[in-house]
MILUM-19309 format. One line per field, with one value per residue (C-alpha): x, y, z; residue in one letter. Coordinates in nm, 2 decimals, padded with zeros to 4 digits, m for minus. Each point is the difference from the previous one (the first is absolute). Layout:
# residues N
px = c(X_...)
py = c(Y_...)
pz = c(Z_...)
type = c(a_...)
***
This chain:
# residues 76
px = c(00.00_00.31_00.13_m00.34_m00.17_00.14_00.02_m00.36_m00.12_00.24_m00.16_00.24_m00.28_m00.02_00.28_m00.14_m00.14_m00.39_m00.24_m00.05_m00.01_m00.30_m00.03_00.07_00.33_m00.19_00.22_m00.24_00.21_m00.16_00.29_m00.05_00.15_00.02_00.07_00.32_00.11_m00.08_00.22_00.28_m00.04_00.05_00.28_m00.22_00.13_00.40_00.19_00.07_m00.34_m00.15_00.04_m00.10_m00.34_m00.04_00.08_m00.26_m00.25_00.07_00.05_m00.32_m00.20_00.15_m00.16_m00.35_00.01_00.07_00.12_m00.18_00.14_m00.18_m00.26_00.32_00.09_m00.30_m00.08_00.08)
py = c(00.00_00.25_m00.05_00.08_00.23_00.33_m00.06_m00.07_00.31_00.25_00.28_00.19_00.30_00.01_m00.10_m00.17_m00.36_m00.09_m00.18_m00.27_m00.10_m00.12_m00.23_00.24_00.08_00.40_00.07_00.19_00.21_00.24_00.08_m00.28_00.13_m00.33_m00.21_00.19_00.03_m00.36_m00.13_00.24_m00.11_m00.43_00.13_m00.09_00.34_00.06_00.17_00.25_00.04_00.06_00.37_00.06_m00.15_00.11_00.41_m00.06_m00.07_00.29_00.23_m00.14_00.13_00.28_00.05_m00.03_00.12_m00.22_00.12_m00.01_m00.33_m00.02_m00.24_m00.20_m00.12_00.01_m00.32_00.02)
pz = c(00.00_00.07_m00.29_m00.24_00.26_m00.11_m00.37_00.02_00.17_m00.03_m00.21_m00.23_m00.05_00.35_00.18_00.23_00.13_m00.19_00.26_m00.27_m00.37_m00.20_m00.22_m00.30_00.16_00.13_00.29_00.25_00.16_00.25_00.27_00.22_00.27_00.17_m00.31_m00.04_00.35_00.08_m00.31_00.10_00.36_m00.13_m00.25_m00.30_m00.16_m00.13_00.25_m00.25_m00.10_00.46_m00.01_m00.37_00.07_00.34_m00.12_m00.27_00.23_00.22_m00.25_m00.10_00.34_m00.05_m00.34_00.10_00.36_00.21_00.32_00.35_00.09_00.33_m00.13_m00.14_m00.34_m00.27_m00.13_m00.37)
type = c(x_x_x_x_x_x_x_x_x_x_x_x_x_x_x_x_x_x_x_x_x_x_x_x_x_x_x_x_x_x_x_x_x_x_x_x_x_x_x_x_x_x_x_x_x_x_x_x_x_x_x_x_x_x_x_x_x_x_x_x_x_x_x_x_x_x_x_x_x_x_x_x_x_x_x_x)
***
């Protein structure tokens, strides 16, 4: 699974981690925040690759607003 997990879900457009992959081969990719920090957390993402992903989803809450974390970390 190592080994395939990041080549299957990594999103070039995006840069980050899709939550999954139909059938057609779609990647739906809507800023998981848990997919991505959950496959970073088991080392299913390159060590070169951690902090690429992990800026692009911060950069990302940035972007639309995101920023009274006192509820925590939104969802997706």
């Amino acid at each position: 699974m190592k080994a395939a997990y990041f080549k299957t879900f990594y999103n070039l457009e995006t840069g980050v981690l899709a939550g999954w992959k139909s059938r057609d081969g779609k990647l739906h990719d809507y800023y998981f925040l848990m997919v991505n920090s959950m496959a970073v957390y088991y080392n299913l993402v390159p060590e070169g690759m951690v902090k690429k992903v992990m800026m692009t989803l911060w950069k990302k809450m940035q972007q639309v607003g995101y920023d009274d974390f006192t509820l925590g970390l939104p969802g997706n």
